[in-house]
LUMTOR-160901 format. One record per residue (C-alpha): z negated, y, x negated. Coordinates in steps of 0.02 Angstrom, whole numbers, plus 50000, padded with zeros to 5 digits. Layout:
<sites>
ZYX ...
</sites>
This chain:
<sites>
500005000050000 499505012249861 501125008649766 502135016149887 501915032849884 503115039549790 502575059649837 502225069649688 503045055249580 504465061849467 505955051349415 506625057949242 508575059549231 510055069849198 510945072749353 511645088649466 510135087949561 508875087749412 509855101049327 509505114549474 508575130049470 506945124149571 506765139849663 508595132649745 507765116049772 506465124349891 507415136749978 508505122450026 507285110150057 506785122250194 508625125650239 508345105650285 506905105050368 507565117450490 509375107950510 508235091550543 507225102750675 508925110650742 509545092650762 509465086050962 511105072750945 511445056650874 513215064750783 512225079250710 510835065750659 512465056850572 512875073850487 511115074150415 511135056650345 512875059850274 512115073150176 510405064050119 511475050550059 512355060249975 511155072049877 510325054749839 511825047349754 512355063949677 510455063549588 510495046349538 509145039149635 508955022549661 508795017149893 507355008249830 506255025149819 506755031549952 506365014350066 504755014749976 504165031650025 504435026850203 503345011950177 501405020850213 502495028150376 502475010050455 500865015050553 501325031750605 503135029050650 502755016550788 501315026750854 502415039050863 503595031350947 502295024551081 501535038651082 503065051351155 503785035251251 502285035151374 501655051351382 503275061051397 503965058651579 505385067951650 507085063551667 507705045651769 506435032051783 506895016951681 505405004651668 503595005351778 502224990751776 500534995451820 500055010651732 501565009851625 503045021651645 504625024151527 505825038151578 507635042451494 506755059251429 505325047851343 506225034451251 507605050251204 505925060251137 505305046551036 506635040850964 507185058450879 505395060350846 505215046250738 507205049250655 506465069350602 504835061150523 505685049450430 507225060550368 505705073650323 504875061750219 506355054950137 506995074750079 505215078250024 505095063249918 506895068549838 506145084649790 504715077849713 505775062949612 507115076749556 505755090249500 504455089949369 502685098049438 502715113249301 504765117049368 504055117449556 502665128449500 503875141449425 505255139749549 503725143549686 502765157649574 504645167349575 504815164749755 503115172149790 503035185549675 503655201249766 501975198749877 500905202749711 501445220349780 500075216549895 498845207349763 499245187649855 498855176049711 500495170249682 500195161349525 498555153849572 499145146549743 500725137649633 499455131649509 498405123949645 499865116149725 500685108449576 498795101449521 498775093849702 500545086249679 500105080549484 498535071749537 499245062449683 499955048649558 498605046249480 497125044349624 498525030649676 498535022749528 496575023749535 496505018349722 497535003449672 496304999749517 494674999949632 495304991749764 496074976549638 494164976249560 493374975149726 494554960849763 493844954249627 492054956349691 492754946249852 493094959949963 494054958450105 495374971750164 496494961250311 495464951350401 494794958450577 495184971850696 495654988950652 493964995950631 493184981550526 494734985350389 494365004150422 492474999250371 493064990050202 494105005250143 492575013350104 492175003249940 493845009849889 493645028349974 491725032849898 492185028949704 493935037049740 492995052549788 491955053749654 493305050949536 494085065949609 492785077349589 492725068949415 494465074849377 494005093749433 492475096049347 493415090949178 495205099749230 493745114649270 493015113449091 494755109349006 495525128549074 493955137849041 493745129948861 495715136948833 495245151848915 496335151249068 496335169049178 497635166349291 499505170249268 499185189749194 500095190249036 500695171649041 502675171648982 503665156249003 504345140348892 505725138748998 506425154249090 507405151349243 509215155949293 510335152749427 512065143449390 513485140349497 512845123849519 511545132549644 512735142049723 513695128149767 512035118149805 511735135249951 513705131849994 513375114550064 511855115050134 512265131550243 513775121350276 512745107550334 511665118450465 513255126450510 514245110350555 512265104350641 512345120450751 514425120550786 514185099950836 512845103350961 513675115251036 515195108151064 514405091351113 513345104051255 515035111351310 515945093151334 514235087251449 514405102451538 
</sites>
């Protein structure tokens, strides 16, 4: 379970995707978010796949990671699921037992419910696997800077969030260390109803927390001792420049949203 999150993880390589400015790789990463949330047809859902597919092979990534960062979603997808397809009713009546009642407008809702999580976890985890923590950290310092106009703590809230993505790795790799040990020990983590396995995560949980705090009292210690203040006066190893490669990165993926909005439409014109 703990091997499959692949958030925060970065996969090293040389490819079109790697090589792009990272402030690009957020602005479009929202720029996709919003074409998955503009999305309310199976052919624009097509459109979007088409597109993940193809920033996926154009980066070099292997399916693998990508099926494997769905894997902690098996839980949530299904409740999901469940979840819209009996509590959303409108539309035409298709199923009713007892209590129970499916309607067109239901099993519609869930299923585009669950397609959105799952393409938003998928495009997250190829930002992550494309860009090192210290290149998202720049890329989201520059985007945030004009508001030091109005003293936000641009560099501060980009330091916490890269330390957040760094450390997510490695309290999985810990996770997966305790919970082997207490396997060991004779634990047992299947057996039972939901809330007896909920019960024997917490051998894993309480060292995991404590291992955390661990890690901040000696990440704490290690940026005082090197007498960290913040970004003021900090310059850069690497300084970052747009290429045409980001322009033509912005091309396609306003393309994308463009072809999303232009499909829908059209499709809304033909019902009509």
């Amino acid at each position: 379970m703990f091997n499959d999150i692949t958030l925060g993880q970065y996969l090293p390589g040389d490819s079109v995707v790697h090589r792009l400015d990272p402030r690009t790789k957020l602005a479009l990463m929202v720029a996709y978010i919003v074409a998955i949330f503009l999305v309310k047809d199976m052919a624009s859902f097509v459109l979007v796949a088409i597109f993940l597919v193809s920033v996926t092979l154009a980066a070099k990534i292997p399916i693998r990671y990508l099926v494997k960062a769905l894997k902690p979603m098996r839980i949530i997808l299904p409740f999901m699921f469940f979840f819209n397809l009996l509590l959303v009713r409108k539309g035409e009546l298709l199923f009713s037992w007892w209590i129970i009642k499916i309607y067109d407008e239901g099993l519609y809702n869930a299923f585009f419910v669950v397609l959105r999580l799952a393409f938003l976890v998928v495009g997250t985890s190829l930002l992550t696997l494309t860009t090192t923590p210290i290149a998202l950290t720049d890329g989201l310092e520059k985007i945030l800077s004009p508001l030091k106009i109005v003293k936000f703590p641009a560099h501060e809230l980009a330091m916490m969030m890269t330390i957040a993505l760094r450390f997510i790795p490695t309290l999985v790799e810990e996770a997966d260390k305790i919970k082997k040990a207490q396997l060991a020990r004779g634990a047992d983590f299947e057996s039972g109803n939901v809330f007896k396995r909920a019960k024997a995560m917490l051998p894993i949980l309480i060292p995991l927390i404590v291992n955390s705090f661990r890690h901040a009292n000696e990440l704490a210690m290690a940026m005082e001792s090197r007498c960290y203040h913040g970004g003021e006066g900090r310059t850069k190893m690497r300084v970052l420049r747009f290429h045409i490669s980001d322009l033509v990165a912005a091309l396609v993926t306003a393309a994308l949203i463009a072809a999303v909005v232009l499909v829908q439409k059209y499709l809304l014109v033909l019902f009509l």
